[in-house]
DRENPA-3360 file (N, C-alpha, C; in nm, 2 decimals, always signed):
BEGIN
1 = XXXXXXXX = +18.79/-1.00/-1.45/+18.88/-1.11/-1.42/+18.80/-1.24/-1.41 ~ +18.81/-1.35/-1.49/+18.76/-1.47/-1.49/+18.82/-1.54/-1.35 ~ +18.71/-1.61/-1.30/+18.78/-1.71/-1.17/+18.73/-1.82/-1.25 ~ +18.82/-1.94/-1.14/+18.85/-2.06/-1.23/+18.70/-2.16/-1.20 ~ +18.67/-2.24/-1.28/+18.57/-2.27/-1.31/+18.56/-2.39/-1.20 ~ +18.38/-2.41/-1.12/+18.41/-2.56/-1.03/+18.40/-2.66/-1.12 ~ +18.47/-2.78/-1.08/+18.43/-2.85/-1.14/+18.25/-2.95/-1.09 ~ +18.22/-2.99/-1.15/+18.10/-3.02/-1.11/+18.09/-3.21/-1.14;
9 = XXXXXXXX = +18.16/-3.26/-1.14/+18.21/-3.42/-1.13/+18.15/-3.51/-0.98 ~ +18.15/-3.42/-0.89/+18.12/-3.52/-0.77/+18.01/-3.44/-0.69 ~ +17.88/-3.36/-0.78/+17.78/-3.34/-0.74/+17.71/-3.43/-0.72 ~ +17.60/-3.45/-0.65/+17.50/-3.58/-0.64/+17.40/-3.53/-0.77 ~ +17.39/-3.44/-0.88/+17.28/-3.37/-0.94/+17.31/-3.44/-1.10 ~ +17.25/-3.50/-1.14/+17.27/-3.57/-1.30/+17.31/-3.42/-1.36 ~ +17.18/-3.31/-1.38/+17.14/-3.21/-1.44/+17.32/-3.15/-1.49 ~ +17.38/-3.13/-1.32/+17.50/-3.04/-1.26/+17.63/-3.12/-1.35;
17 = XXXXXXXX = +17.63/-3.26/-1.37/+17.74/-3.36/-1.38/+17.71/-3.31/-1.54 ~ +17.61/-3.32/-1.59/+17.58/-3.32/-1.75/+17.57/-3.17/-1.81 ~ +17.59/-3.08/-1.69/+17.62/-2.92/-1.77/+17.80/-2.95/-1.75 ~ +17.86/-3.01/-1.69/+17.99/-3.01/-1.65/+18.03/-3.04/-1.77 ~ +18.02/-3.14/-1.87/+18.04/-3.20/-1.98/+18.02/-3.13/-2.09 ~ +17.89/-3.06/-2.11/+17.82/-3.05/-2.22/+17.75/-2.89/-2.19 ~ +17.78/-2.85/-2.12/+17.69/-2.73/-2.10/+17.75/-2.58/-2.12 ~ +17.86/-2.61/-2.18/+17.88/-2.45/-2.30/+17.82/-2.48/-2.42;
25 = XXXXXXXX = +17.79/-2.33/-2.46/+17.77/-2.33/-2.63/+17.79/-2.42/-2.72 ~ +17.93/-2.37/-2.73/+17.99/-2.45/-2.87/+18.03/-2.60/-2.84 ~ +18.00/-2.66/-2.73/+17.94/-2.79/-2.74/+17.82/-2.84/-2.78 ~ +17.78/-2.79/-2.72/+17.61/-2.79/-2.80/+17.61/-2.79/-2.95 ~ +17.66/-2.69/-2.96/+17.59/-2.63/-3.14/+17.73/-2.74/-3.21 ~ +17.84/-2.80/-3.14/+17.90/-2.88/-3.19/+17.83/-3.01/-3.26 ~ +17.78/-3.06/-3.11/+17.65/-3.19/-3.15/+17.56/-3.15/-3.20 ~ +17.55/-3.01/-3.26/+17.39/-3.01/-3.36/+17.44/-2.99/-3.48;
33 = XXXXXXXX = +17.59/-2.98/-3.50/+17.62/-2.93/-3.64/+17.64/-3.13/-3.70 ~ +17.71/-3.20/-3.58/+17.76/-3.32/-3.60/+17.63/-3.43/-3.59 ~ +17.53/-3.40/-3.51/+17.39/-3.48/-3.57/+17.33/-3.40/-3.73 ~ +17.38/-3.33/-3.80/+17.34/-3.29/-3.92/+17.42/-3.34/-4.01 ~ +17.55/-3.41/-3.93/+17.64/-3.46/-4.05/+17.80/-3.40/-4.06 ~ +17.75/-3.32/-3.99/+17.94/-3.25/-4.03/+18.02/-3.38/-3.98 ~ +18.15/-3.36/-3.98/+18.28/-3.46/-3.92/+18.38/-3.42/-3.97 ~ +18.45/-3.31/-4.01/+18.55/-3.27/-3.99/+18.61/-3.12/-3.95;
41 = XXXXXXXX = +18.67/-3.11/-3.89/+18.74/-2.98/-3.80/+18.69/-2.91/-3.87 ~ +18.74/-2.85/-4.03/+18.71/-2.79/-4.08/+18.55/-2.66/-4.12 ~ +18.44/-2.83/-4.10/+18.34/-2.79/-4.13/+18.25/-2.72/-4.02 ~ +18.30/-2.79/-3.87/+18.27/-2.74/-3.75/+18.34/-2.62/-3.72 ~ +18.46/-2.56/-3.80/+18.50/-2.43/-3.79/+18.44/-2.32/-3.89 ~ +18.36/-2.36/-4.02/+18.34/-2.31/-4.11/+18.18/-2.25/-4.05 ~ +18.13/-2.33/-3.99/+17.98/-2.35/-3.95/+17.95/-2.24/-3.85 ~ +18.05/-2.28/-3.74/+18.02/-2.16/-3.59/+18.09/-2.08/-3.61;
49 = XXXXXXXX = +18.21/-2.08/-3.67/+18.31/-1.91/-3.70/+18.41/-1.93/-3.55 ~ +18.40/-2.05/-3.51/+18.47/-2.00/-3.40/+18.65/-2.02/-3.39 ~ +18.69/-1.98/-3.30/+18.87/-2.00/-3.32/+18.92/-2.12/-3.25 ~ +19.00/-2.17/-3.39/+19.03/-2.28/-3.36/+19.15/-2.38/-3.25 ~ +19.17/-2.26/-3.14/+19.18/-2.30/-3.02/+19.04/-2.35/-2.94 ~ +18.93/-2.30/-2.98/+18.84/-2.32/-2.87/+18.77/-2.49/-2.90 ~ +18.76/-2.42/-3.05/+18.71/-2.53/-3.12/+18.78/-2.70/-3.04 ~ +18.90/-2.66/-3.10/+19.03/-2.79/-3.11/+18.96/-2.85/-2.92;
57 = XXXXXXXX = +18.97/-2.76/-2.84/+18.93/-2.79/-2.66/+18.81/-2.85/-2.68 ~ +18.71/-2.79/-2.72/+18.58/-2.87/-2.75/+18.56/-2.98/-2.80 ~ +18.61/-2.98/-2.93/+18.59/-3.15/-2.97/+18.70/-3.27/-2.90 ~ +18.83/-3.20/-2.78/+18.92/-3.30/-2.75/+18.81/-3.31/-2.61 ~ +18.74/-3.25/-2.59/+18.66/-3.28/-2.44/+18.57/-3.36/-2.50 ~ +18.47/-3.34/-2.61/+18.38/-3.44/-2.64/+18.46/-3.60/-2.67 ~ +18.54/-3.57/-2.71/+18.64/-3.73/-2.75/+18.63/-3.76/-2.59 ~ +18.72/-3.71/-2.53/+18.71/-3.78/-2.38/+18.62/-3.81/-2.32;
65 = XXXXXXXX = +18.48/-3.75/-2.31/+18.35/-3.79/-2.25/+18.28/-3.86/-2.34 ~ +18.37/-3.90/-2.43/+18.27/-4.04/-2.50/+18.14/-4.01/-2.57 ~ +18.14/-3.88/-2.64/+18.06/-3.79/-2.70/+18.04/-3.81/-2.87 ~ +18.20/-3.79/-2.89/+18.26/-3.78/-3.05/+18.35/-3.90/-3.01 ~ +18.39/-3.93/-3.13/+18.52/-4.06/-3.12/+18.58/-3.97/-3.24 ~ +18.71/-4.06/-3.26/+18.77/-4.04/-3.39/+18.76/-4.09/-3.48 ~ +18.79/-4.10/-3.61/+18.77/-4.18/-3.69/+18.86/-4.16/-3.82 ~ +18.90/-4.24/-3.90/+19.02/-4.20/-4.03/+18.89/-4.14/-4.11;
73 = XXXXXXXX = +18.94/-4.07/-4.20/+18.83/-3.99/-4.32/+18.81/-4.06/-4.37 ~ +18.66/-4.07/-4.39/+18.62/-4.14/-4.52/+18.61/-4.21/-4.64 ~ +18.74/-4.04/-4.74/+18.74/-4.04/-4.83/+18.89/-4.07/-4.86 ~ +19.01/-4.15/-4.75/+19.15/-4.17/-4.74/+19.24/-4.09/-4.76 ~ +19.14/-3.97/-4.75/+19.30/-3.87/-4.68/+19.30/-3.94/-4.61 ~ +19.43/-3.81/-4.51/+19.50/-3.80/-4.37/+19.44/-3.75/-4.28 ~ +19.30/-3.68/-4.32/+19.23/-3.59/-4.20/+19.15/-3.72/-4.16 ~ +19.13/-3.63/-3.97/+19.05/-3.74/-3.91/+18.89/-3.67/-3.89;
81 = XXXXXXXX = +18.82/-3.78/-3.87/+18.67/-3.73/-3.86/+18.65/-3.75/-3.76 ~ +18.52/-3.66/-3.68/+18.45/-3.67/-3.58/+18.34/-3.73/-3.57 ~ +18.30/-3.82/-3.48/+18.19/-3.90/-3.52/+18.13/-3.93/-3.41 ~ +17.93/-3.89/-3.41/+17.91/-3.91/-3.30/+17.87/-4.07/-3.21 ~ +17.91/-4.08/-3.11/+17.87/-4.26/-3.05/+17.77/-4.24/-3.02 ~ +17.74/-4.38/-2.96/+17.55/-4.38/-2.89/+17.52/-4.27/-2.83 ~ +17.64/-4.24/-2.71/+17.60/-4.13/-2.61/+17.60/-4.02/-2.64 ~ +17.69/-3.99/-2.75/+17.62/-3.87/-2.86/+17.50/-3.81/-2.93;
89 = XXXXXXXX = +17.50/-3.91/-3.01/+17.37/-3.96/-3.03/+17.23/-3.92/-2.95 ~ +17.24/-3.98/-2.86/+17.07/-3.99/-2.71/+17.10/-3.82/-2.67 ~ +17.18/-3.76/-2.75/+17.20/-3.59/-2.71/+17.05/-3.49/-2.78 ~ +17.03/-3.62/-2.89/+16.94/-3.49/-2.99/+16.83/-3.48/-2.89 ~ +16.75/-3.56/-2.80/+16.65/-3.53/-2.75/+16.67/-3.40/-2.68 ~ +16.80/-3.40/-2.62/+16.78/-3.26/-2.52/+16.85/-3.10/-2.63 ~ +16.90/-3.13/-2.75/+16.88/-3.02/-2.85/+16.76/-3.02/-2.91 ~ +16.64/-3.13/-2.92/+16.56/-3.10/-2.97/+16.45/-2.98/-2.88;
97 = XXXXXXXX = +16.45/-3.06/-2.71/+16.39/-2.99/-2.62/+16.47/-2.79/-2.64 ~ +16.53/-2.82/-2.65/+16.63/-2.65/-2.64/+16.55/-2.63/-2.76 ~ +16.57/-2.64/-2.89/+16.54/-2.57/-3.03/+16.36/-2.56/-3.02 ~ +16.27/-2.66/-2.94/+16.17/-2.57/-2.93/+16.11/-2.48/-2.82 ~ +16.20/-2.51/-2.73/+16.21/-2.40/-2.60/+16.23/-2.26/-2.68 ~ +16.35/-2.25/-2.77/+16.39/-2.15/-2.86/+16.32/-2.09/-2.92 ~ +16.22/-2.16/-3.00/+16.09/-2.14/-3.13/+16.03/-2.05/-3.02 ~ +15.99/-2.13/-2.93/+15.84/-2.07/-2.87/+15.92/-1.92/-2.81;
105 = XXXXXXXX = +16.04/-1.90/-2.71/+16.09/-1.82/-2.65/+16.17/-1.70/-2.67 ~ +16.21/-1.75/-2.79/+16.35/-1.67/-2.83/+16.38/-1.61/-2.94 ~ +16.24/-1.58/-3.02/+16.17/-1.54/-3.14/+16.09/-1.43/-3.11 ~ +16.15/-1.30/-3.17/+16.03/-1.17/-3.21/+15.92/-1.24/-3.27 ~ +15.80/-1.18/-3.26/+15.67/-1.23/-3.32/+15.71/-1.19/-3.48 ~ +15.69/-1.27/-3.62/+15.70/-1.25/-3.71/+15.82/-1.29/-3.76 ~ +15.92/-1.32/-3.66/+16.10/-1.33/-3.71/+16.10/-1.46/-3.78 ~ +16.23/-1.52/-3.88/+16.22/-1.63/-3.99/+16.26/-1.75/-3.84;
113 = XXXXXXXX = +16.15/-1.84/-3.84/+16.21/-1.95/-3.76/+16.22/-2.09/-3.83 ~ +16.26/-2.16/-3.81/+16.23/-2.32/-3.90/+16.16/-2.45/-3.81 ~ +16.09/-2.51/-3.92/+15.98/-2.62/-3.86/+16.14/-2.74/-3.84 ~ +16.14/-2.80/-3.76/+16.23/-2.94/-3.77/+16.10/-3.03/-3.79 ~ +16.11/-3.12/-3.86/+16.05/-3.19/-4.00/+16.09/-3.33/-3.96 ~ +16.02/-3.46/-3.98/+16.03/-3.60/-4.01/+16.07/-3.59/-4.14 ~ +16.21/-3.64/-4.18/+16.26/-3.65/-4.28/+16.18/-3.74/-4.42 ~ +16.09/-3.82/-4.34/+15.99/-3.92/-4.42/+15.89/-3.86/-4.47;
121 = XXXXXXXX = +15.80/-3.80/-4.36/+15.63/-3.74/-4.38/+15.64/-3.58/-4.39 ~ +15.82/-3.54/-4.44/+15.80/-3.37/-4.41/+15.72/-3.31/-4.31 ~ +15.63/-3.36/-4.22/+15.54/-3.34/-4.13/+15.66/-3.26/-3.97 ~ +15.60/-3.14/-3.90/+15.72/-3.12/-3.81/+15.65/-3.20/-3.69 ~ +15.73/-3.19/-3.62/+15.75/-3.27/-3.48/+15.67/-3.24/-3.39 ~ +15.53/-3.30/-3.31/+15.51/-3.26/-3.18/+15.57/-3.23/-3.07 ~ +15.56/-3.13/-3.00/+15.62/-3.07/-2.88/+15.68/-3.16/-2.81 ~ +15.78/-3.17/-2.77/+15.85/-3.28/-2.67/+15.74/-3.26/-2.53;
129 = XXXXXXXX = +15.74/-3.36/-2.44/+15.64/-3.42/-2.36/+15.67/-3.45/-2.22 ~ +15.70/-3.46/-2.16/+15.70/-3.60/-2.07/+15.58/-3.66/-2.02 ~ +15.57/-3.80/-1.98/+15.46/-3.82/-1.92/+15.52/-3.94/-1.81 ~ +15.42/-3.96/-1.74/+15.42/-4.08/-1.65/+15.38/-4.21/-1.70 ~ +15.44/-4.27/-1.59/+15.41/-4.44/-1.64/+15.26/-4.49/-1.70 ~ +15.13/-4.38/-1.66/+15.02/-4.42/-1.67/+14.96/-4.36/-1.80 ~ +15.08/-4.27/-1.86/+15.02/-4.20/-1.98/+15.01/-4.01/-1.97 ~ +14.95/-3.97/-1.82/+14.92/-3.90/-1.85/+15.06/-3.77/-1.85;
137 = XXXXXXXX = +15.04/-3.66/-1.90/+15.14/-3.53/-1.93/+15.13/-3.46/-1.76 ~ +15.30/-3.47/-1.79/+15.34/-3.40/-1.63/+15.40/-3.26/-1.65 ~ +15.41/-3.17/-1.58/+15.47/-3.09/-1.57/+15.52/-3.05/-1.44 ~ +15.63/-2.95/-1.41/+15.69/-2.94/-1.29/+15.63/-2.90/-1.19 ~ +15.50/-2.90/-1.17/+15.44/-2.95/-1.05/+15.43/-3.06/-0.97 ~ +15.44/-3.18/-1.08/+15.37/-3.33/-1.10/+15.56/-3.38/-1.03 ~ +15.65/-3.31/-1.03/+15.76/-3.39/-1.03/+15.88/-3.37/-0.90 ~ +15.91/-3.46/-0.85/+16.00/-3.47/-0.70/+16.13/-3.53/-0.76;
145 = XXXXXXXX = +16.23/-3.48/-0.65/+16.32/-3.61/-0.70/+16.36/-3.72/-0.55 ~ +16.35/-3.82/-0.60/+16.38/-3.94/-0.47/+16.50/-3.98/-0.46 ~ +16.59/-3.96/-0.38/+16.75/-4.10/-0.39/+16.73/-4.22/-0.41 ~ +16.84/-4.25/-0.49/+16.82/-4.41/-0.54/+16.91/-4.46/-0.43 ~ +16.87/-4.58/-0.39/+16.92/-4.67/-0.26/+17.07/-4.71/-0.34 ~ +17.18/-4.67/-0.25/+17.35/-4.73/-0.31/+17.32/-4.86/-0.36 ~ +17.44/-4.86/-0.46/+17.40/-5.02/-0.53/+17.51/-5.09/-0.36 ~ +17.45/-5.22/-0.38/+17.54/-5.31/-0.28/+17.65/-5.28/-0.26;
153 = XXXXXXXX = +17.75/-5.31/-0.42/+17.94/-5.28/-0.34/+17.90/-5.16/-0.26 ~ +17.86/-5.08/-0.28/+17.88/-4.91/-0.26/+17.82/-4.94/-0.11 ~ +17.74/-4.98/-0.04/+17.69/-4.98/+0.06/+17.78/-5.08/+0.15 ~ +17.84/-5.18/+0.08/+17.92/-5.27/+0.17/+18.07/-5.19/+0.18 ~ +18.10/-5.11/+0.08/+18.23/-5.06/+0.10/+18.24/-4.95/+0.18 ~ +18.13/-4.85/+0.24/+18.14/-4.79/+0.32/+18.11/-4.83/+0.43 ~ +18.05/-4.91/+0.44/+18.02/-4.96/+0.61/+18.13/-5.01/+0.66 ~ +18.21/-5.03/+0.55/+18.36/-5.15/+0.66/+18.43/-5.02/+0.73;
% end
């Protein structure tokens, strides 16, 4: 028996607010099919196999989180396209981090995997990174997290 899902909207946790959005599957693999180009139902149903009730909930949640927009077809049909916005967009870094978490993790030794490539230099991609302000490479030892001080309204409207 499924129980009903929390919502995760008024966590203090970015991580928690941004799996709330974006953090099943076929959202994901939605924005990797749609940073490859897809934009119409069709092709995002042809791609994942998936049923197009789940589908149809998926891309109407990415429209409302300002993920996908709509758009008239390109080619003047009647169908509409999906299309990703800025904040769509700034998604590839964290499918990039997933797809080589994946390579290194989620691969039998010897199994068919693929290089992701600079479309320019065919050359593939160095390992995603983080570093600090001063340059050097952190990892989760190196990192805390601090509260950011309320912005003013927020501090003045609770105190009344």
């Amino acid at each position: 028996m499924k129980g009903k899902r929390t919502s995760l909207d008024g966590t203090a946790c970015a991580i928690a607010r941004s799996l709330g959005v974006i953090g099943d599957w076929w959202s994901l693999l939605i924005i990797r099919d749609a940073l490859a180009g897809k934009r119409r139902f069709g092709e995002f149903q042809k791609s994942l196999g998936t049923a197009k009730n789940i589908l149809s909930a998926r891309l109407q949640k990415l429209v409302e989180h300002g993920i996908l927009a709509t758009a008239p077809a390109s080619d003047g049909t009647a169908y509409k396209e999906y299309v990703l916005t800025r904040k769509g967009k700034k998604l590839y870094v964290v499918l990039i981090a997933l797809w080589q978490w994946g390579e290194e993790f989620c691969f039998a030794p010897g199994e068919l995997t693929h290089d992701m490539v600079d479309k320019d230099t065919q050359k593939p991609f160095l390992p995603l990174e983080l570093k600090a302000r001063d340059g050097r490479v952190i990892g989760p030892a190196d990192m805390r997290a601090l509260p950011r001080p309320a912005p003013k309204q927020q501090r003045r409207a609770s105190s009344s």
